[in-house]
Phi, psi and omega in degrees: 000324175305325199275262134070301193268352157300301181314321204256333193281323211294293197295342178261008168275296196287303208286281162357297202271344176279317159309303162328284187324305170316296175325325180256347171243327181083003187294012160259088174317089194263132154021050217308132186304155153265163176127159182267120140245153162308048224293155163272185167230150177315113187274173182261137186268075172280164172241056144272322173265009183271327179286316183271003207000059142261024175265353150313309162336275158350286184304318153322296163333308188293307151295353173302332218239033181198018157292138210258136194076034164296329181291351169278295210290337174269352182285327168273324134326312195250010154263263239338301187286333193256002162246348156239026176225321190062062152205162203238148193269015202227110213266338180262024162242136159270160185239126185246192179306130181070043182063356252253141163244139176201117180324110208307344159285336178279333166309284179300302189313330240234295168253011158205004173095108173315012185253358178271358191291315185260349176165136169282014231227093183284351159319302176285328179268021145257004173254016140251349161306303170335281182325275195350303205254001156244013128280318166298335183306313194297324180309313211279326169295334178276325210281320199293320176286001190267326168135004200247151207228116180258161165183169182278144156229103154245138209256130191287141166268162198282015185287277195312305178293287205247053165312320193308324206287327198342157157304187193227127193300104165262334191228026159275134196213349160313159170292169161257141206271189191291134170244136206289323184282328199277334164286321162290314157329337201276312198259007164303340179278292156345294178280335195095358165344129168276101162191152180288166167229079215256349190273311173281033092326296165336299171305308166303304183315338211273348150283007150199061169250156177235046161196167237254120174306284206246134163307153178302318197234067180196161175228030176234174196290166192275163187314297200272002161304273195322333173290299161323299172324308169277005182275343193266325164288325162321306180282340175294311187313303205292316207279332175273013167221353183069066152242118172333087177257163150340143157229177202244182198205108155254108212281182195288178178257173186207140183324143161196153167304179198277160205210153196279136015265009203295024168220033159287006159271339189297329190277245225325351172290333176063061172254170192282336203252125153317152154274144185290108178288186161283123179330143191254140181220119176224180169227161197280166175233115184227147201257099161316122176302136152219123182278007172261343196262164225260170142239056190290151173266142193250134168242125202226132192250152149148179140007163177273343170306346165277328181308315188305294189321308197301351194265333162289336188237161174251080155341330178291312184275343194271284197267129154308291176232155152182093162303137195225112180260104182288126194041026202039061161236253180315104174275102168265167158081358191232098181301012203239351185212130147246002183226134190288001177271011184203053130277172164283128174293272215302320170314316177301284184303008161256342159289325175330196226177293171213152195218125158273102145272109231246096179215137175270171178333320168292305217289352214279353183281339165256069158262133182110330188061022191093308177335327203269299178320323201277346189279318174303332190280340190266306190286334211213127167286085184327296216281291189259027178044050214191135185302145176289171200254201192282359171259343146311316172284292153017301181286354183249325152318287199294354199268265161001297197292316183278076204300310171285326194275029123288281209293010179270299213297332150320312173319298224277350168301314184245034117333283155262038182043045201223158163308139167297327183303303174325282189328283172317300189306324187291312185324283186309324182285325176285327163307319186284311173306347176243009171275125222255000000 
C-alpha cells in the first residue's frame, strides 16, 4: 500500500504525457467520428486579436477538436449515453421500436405530411404539384422529340416499408396533410408522366421476401433492394425507346457484414458498441456480354438513394456517361463538371439518352430541385404556349457556347434577380426578333 501512491502520481504522469503525445503527433491512428464538422483553422496570434482577446477563444476552439483520443473519448461519452439512458445527442434522427432509426423527416412525413415543412395551406401544395407534373408532362413531350427520354423513379421511405418500427407520435401536432407521392401518382397517371413505382412494389415485397428492404440502423433502401430494383429500371428504360442495353446476372445473395450505406444512421451516433441489426444480405452483379447491345447516358438528378445503386453496380460498363446531379447542385461521376451552375444545360439533356429524376417519398415535394423549371424556361414558350423553336435553341446554344457573352448574362441575371437559364431565354429570344 505504501507504493499506491507512486503508482498512482507514475499512471497519471503517464496517462498525460501519452496524452500530449497524442495531441500533438497523432501516432495512434484512430477512427474517424462520422457526422458534418465544422473544422476550425489554427488561429494566427496577432496583436489585434491579442488586445480583443479572441486568440484565447480561438485557441480553445481550436484545440477541442485535436485534443488526443478525442474520437474514443467521445464514442465512450456518447454509449454512455445511449446505454444507459437510450438517447443519442444527434437531433434529427428517431429511435423507433426495437432500436429500429429513422430519420426525423420521415418520421414527420409519416403522421403529418412533409408539406408543412413548405406550406400549411393543402390548396396551395396541390397547385404546385399540380404546376410540377404538368410541366414535366410538357419537358417530356419535348425531350422526346429531341431522342431524350426523361422519367420519376419513386422511391418508398423507410417510414412508409417498416410503420411498425416507427416512434409513438410525441411531436407532431398538425392534421394530417397532402402527401407529395400519393398526389403525384394520381396525377403522372392523369397526364402520362413516364415513372416508376417503386413505393406499391415495395409494399408488395415486403411480405414475401426474406431479407430486410431498408436496414435496421440505415435510412436508404438496403444493398440488395437496390440491386434488384435498378436491375428492373434498366429494363423500364429500355422500354421507353427499345433500346438494348447490357443486362446484369445477380447472383444468389448472401449474409455478409454490413457494408455502406446500410448503417449510416447508427456511423452518425458515434457509438464505441454496434446495435444489434437486422441481417445484412448481399449479391455480386456480374454484367453479361452483348455485343448487340447500347451504352447509353444517363442523367440521374435526385436524392442520395443513387449512391446505394452506384456502390453495387459498375456504372462505367452499363453507361457511356452517367452524371449523377445531386439534388441538381454537386455533379459526380462526371470529369468535366462539378457543379450544375457552369453546365450547358441544354447540351447536357440533349446528349442524354435517359434523365432519371430519382426521390424517395420525402424528397418528392422538391421534385427536379429546379431542374424541371430551369429546362422549361430555355424550352418552352410562356407567351405562345408552345414548345420554342429550333432557331431559338440554336441562339441559346451559341449563347452558352460563348464564355464572355455568358458571363455579361450573369451579370445582367443577378441584376435583375431572375435565373440565368430566364436570362438566356430572353436573350436568345431577343436576338432572333431583332436580327436583321
Amino acid at each position: 500500500m505504501k507504493r499506491l501512491p507512486n503508482i498512482l502520481r507514475f499512471v497519471t504522469v503517464a496517462f498525460f504525457l501519452i496524452l500530449m503525445l497524442q495531441t500533438a503527433f497523432q501516432f495512434i491512428s484512430l477512427k474517424s467520428l462520422k457526422g458534418f464538422t465544422n473544422k476550425k483553422e489554427a488561429p494566427k496570434f496577432t496583436y489585434e486579436n491579442y488586445v480583443k482577446g479572441t486568440f484565447q477563444k480561438d485557441f480553445e476552439a481550436y484545440n477541442k477538436e485535436r485534443f488526443g483520443f478525442r474520437e474514443w473519448s467521445l464514442r465512450l461519452y456518447n454509449q454512455y449515453i445511449w446505454s444507459c439512458y437510450h438517447k443519442t445527442h444527434n437531433g434529427w434522427i428517431d429511435i423507433g421500436k426495437d432500436d429500429w432509426l429513422y430519420e426525423s423527416e420521415f418520421v414527420r412525413d409519416h403522421y403529418e405530411s412533409m408539406m408543412y415543412k413548405y406550406t400549411s395551406d393543402s390548396a396551395e401544395m396541390k397547385r404546385r404539384f399540380d404546376e410540377t407534373a404538368e410541366n414535366l408532362f410538357k419537358l417530356q413531350e419535348i425531350l422526346k422529340t429531341h431522342g431524350t427520354y426523361i422519367f420519376v423513379n419513386m422511391i418508398p421511405g423507410k417510414d412508409v416499408i417498416y410503420p411498425e418500427y416507427l416512434p409513438e407520435n410525441t411531436k407532431y401536432t398538425h392534421t394530417d396533410g397532402i402527401h407529395a407521392y400519393d398526389y403525384y401518382k394520381k396525377r403522372f397517371d392523369e397526364l402520362g408522366v413516364n415513372y416508376i413505382d417503386n413505393v406499391e412494389w415495395f409494399k408488395h415485397l415486403k411480405g414475401t421476401v426474406d431479407y430486410p428492404l431498408f436496414p435496421k440502423t440505415g435510412t436508404h433502401w438496403s444493398n440488395l433492394a437496390a440491386t434488384y430494383a435498378f436491375d428492373s429500371i434498366m429494363r423500364y428504360m429500355e422500354s421507353l425507346n427499345g433500346m438494348n442495353m447490357l443486362n446484369v446476372n445477380i447472383g444468389e445473395k448472401y449474409a455478409d457484414k454490413v457494408r455502406e450505406p446500410d448503417d449510416d444512421l447508427e456511423q452518425l451516433f458515434n457509438l464505441a458498441l454496434p446495435i444489434k441489426p437486422n441481417k445484412h444480405y448481399y449479391a455480386d452483379v456480374t454484367i453479361i456480354p452483348d455485343t448487340t447491345a447500347v451504352k447509353p447516358t444517363l442523367i440521374t438528378i435526385g436524392d442520395s438513394y443513387f449512391w446505394t445503386i452506384s456502390y453495387n453496380f459498375k456504372l462505367k460498363q452499363l453507361f457511356t456517361r452517367y452524371p449523377y446531379w445531386y439534388y441538381n447542385s454537386t455533379i459526380y461521376f462526371d470529369p468535366d463538371n462539378n457543379s450544375t451552375k457552369d453546365i450547358n444545360l441544354l447540351q447536357e439533356i440533349f446528349n442524354a439518352d435517359y434523365i432519371m429524376l430519382n426521390y424517395c417519398t420525402v424528397q418528392l415535394y422538391k421534385l427536379g430541385n429546379g431542374f424541371i423549371e430551369n429546362a422549361m424556361t430555355l424550352l418552352y414558350d410562356e407567351e405562345t404556349q408552345t414548345p420554342v423553336s429550333q432557331e431559338v435553341i440554336n441562339m441559346i446554344q451559341h449563347i452558352y457556347s460563348d464564355k464572355n457573352w455568358l458571363n455579361d448574362i450573369k451579370t445582367k441575371a443577378e441584376k435583375n434577380k431572375i435565373s440565368l437559364e430566364r436570362q438566356v431565354a430572353l436573350d436568345a429570344k431577343w436576338m432572333i426578333n431583332n436580327q436583321q
